[in-house]
VOPAGU-2260 file (C-alpha; in pm, 1 decimal, decimal comma):
REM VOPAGU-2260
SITE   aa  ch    i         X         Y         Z
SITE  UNK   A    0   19148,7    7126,1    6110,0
SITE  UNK   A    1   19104,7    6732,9    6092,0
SITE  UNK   A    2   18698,6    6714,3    6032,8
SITE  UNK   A    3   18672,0    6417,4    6288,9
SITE  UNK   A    4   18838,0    6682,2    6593,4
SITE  UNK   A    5   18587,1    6972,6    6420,2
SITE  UNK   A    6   18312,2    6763,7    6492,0
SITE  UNK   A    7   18400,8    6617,9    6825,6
SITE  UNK   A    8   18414,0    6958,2    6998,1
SITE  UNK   A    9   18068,2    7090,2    6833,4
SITE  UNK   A   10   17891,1    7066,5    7107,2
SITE  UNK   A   11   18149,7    7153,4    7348,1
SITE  UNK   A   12   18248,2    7577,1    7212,6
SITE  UNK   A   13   18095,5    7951,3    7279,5
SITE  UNK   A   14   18114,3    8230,0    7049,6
SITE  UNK   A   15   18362,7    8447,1    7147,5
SITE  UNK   A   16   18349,5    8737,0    6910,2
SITE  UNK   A   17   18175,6    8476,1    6680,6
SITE  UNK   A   18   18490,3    8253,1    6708,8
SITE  UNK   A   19   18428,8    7890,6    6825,0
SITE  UNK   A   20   18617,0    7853,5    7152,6
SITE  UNK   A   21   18663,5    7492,5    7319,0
SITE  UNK   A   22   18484,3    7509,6    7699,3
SITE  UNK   A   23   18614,4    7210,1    7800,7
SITE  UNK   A   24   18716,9    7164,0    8149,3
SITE  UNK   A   25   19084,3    7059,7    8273,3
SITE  UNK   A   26   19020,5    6718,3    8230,1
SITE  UNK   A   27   18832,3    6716,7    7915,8
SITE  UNK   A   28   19071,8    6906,3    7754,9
SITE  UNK   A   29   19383,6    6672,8    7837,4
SITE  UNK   A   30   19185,8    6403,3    7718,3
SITE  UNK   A   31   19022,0    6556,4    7387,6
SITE  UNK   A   32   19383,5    6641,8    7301,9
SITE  UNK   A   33   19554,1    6394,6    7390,3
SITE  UNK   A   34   19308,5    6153,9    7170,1
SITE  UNK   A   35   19358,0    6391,5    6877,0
SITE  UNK   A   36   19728,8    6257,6    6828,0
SITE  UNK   A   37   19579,2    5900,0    6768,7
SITE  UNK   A   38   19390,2    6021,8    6502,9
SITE  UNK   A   39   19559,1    5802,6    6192,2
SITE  UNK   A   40   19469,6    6090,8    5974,4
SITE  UNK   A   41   19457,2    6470,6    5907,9
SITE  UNK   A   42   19565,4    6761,3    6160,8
SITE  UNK   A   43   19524,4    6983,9    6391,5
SITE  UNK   A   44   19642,5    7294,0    6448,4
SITE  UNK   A   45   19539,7    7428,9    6856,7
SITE  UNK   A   46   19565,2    7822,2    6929,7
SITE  UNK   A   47   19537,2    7911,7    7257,4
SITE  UNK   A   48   19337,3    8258,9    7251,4
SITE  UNK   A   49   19380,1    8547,9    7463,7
SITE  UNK   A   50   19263,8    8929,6    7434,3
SITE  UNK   A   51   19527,7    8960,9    7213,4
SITE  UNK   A   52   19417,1    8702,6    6949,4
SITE  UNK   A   53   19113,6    8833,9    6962,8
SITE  UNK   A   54   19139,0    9216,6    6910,7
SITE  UNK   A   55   19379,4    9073,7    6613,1
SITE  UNK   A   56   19125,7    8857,2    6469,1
SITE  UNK   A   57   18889,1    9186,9    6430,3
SITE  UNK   A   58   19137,8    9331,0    6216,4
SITE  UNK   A   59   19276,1    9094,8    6021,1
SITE  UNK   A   60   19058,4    8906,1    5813,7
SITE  UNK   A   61   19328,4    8643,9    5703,7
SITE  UNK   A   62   19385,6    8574,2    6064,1
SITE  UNK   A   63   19045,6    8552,6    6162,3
SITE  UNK   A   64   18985,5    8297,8    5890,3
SITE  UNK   A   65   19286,2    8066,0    6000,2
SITE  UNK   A   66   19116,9    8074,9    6358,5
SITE  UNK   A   67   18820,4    7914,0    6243,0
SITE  UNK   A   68   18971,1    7643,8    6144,3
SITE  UNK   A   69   19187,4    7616,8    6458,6
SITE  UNK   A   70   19096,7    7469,3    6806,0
SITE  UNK   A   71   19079,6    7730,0    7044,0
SITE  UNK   A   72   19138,1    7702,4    7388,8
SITE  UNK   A   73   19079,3    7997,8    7658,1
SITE  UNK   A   74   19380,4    8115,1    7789,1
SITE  UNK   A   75   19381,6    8452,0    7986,5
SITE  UNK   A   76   19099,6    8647,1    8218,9
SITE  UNK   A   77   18993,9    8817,6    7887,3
SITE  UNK   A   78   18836,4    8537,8    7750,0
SITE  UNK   A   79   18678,9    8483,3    8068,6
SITE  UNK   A   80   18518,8    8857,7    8067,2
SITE  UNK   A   81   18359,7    8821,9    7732,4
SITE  UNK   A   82   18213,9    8464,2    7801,0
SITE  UNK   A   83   18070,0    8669,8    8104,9
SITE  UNK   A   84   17927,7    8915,1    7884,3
SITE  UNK   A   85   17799,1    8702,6    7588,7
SITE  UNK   A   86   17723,0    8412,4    7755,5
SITE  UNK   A   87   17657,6    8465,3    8134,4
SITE  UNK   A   88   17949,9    8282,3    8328,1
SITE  UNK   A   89   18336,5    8216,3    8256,7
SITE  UNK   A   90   18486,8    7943,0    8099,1
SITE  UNK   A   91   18503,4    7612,9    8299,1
SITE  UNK   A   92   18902,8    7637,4    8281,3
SITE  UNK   A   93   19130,2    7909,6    8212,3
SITE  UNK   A   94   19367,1    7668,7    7987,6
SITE  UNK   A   95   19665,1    7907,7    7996,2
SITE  UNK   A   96   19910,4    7743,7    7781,3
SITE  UNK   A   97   20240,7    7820,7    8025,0
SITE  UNK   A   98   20045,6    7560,3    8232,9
SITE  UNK   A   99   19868,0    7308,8    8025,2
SITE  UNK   A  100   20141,6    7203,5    7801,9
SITE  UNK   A  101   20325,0    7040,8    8116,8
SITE  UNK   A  102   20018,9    6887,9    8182,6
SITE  UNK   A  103   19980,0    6767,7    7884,2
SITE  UNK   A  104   20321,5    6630,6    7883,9
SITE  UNK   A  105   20293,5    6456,2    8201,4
SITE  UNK   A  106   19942,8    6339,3    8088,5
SITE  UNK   A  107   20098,1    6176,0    7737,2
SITE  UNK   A  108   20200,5    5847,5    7859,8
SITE  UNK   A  109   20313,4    5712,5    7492,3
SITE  UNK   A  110   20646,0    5845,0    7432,7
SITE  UNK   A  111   20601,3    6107,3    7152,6
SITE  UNK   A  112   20868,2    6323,9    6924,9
SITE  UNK   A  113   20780,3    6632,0    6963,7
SITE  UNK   A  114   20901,9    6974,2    6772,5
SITE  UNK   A  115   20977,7    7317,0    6862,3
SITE  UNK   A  116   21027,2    7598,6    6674,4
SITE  UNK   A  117   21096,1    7931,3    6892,9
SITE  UNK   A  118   21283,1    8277,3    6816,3
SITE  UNK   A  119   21572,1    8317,6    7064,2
SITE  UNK   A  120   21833,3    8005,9    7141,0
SITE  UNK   A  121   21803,3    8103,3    7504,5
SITE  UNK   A  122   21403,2    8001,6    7537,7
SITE  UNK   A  123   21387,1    7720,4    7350,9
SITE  UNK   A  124   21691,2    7568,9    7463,3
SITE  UNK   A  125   21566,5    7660,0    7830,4
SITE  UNK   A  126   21259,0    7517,1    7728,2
SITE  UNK   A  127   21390,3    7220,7    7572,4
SITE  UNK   A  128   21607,2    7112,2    7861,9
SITE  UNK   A  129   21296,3    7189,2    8073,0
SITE  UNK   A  130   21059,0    6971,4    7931,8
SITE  UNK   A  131   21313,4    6672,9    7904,3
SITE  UNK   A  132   21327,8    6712,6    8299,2
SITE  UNK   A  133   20956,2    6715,9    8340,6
SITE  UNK   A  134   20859,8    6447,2    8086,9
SITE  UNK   A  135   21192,0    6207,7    7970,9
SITE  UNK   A  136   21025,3    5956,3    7808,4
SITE  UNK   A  137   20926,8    6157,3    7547,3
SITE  UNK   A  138   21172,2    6296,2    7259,3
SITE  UNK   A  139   21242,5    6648,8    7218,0
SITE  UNK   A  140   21383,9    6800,0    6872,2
SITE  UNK   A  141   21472,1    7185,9    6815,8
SITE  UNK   A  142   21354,5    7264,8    6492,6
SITE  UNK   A  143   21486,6    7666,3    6506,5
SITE  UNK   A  144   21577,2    7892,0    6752,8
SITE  UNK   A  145   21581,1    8180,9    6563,8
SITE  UNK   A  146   21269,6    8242,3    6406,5
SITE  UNK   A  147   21167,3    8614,1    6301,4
SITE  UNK   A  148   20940,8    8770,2    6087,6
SITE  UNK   A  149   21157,4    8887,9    5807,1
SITE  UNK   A  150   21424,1    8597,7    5769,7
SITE  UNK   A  151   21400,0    8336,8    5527,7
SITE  UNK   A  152   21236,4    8014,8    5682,3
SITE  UNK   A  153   21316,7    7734,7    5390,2
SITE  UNK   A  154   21541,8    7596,6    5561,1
SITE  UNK   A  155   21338,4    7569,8    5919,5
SITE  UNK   A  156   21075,4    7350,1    5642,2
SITE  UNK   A  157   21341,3    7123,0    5509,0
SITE  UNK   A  158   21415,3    7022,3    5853,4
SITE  UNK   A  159   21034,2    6928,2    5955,3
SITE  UNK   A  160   21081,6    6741,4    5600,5
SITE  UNK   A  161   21309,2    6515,8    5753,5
SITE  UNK   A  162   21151,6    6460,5    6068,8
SITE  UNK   A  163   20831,1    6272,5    6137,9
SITE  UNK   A  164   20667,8    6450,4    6454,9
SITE  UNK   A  165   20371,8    6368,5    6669,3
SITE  UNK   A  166   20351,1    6712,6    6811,6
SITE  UNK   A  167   20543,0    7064,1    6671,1
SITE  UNK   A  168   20490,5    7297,3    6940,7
SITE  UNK   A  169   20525,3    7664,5    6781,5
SITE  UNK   A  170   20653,8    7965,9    7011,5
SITE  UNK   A  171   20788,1    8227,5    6805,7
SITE  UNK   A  172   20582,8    8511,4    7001,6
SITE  UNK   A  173   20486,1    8665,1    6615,9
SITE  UNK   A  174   20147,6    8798,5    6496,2
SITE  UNK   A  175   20165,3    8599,9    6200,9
SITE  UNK   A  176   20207,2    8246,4    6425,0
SITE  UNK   A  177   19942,3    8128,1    6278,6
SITE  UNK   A  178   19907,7    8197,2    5931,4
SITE  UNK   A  179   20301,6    8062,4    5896,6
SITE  UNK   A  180   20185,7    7728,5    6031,9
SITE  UNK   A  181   19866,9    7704,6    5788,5
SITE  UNK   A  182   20062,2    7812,7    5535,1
SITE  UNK   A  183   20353,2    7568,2    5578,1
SITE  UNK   A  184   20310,0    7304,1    5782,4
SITE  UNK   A  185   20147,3    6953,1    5635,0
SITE  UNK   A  186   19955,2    6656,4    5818,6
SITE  UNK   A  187   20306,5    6478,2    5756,6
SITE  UNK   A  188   20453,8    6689,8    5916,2
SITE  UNK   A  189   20321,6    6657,7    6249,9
SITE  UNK   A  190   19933,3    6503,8    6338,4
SITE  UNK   A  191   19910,7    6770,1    6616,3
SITE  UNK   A  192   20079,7    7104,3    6592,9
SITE  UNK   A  193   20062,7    7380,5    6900,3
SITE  UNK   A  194   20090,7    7777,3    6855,1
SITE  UNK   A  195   20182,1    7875,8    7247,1
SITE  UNK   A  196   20290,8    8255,1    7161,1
SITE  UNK   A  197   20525,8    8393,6    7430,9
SITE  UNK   A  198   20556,9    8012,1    7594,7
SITE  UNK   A  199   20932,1    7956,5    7531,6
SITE  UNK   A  200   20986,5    8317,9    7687,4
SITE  UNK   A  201   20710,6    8244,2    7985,5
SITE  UNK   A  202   20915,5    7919,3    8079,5
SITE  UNK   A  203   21308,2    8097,7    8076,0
SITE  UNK   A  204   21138,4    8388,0    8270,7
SITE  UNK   A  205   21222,8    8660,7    8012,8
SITE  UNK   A  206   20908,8    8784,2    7992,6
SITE  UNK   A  207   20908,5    9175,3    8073,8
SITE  UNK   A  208   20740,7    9361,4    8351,1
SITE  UNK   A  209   20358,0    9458,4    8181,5
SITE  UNK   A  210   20122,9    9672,4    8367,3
SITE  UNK   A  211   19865,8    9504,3    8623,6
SITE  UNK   A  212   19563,0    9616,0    8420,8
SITE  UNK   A  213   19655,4    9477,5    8115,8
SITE  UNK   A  214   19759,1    9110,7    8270,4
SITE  UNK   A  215   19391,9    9157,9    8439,7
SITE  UNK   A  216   19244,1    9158,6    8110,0
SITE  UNK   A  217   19470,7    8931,6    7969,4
SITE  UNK   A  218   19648,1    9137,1    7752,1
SITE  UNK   A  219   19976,5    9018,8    7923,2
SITE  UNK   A  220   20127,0    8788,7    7683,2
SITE  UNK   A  221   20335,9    8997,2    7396,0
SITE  UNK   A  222   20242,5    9365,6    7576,5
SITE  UNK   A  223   20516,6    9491,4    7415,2
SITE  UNK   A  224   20443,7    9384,8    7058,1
SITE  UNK   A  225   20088,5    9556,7    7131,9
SITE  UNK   A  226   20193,3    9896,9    7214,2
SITE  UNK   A  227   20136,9   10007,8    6844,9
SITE  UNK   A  228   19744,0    9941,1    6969,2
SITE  UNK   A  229   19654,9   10277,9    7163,1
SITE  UNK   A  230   19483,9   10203,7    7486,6
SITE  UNK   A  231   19450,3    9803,0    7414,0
SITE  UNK   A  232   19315,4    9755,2    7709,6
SITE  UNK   A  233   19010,5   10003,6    7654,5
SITE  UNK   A  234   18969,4    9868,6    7281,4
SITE  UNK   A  235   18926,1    9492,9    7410,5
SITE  UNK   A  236   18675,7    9598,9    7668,4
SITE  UNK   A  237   18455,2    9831,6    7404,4
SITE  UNK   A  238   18475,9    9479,7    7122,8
SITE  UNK   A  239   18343,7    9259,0    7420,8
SITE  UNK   A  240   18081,1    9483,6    7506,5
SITE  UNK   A  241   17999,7    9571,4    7134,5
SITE  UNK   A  242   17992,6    9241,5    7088,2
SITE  UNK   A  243   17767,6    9149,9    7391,4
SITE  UNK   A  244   17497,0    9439,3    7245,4
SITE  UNK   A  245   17500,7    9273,1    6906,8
SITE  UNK   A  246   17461,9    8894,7    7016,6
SITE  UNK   A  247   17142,1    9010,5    7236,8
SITE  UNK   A  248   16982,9    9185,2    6978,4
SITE  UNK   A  249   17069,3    8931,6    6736,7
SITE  UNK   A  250   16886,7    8646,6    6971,9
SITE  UNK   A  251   16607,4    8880,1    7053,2
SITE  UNK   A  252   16529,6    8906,9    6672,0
SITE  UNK   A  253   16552,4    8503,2    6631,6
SITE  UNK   A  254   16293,4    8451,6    6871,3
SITE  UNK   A  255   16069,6    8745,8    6758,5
């Protein structure tokens, strides 16, 4: 992440399972990242975290390590439960990404080319069409609309080589969202690039039924990717508890 945004949000993020997460309000936030595209150099790369992200980032150590360098934003109930826990109160702003990125659009008053990548031609050209309607002044360039896992994405990388972006908005509703965006996307590429998981799919209403509990928690977004984690739910409620335990002690021993 661009060391000028890094710095800017310092004093503005809670640990979250030791993960810096943004607590900016609405406002803040549309502003902070919204400046962040003026910025004449570097990038940065936004997650927006949910109990998914997080039980993930326990696991995987590669992914953990990208989301440090990311800015996180809150986006679900289960990030409010374990600010609750660690820190005493919720987040000022649940900044779910379904509805911040039309605010952010609206809020963008430059005109700005902007990128998406997605995995199904249905959702991102749904999407497409739908933020033209909400925000035409700014330009709005399908990169791919069939990402997956396994296929061979050269060709997705010689296209962003051609382009010159302001913002590449990534929803390819993959575990490894993130770590293909470190791992291939450049500062020329685009000065501000987005990973908004199950957006595209959110916005075309595809989304599939999940049960109440686990959109309580937050565990909503890409349920049925998650199945292969027994009783999510329960595991994301032990971690934030765990976690809570830990941080105490941990203070209590700083100021003994």
């Amino acid at each position: 992440m661009n060391l000028i945004a890094n710095f800017a949000v310092l004093s503005s993020r809670r640990a979250i399972f030791d993960l810096p997460v943004c607590d900016l309000g609405w406002d803040d936030a549309l502003v902070f990242i919204n400046e962040l595209l003026s910025i004449p150099v570097g990038q940065t790369s936004v997650s927006f975290v949910t109990a998914r992200n997080m039980l993930m980032s326990l696991r995987d150590a590669e992914y953990r390590g990208i989301l440090t360098q990311n800015l996180l934003l809150p986006d679900g109930p289960g990030l409010d439960i374990a600010s609750k826990v660690a820190h005493g109160s919720p987040f000022p702003a649940r900044l779910k990404a379904a509805d911040f990125l039309p605010a952010l659009l609206t809020y963008m008053e430059m005109p700005r080319r902007i990128g998406l990548i997605g995995n199904t031609p249905e959702a991102v050209m749904t999407t497409a069409a739908t933020f033209r309607r909400h925000a035409p002044w700014h330009e709005f360039i399908i990169i791919s609309d069939s990402f997956s896992e396994a296929a061979d994405k050269s060709a997705i990388i010689k296209d962003i080589d051609q382009q010159a972006f302001d913002l590449l908005i990534v929803g390819t509703s993959t575990a490894s969202e993130e770590k293909w965006v470190h791992q291939n996307i450049r500062a020329d590429h685009a000065r501000l690039v987005l990973a908004v998981g199950d957006l595209f799919e959110v916005v075309t209403d595809t989304i599939r039924h999940t049960p109440k509990l686990l959109r309580m928690i937050g565990l909503d977004r890409g349920y049925h990717g998650m199945l292969q984690y027994a009783l999510g739910s329960a595991a994301f409620l032990y971690q934030v508890l765990q976690y809570g335990i830990t941080r105490r002690k941990r203070l209590l021993s700083r100021s003994a």
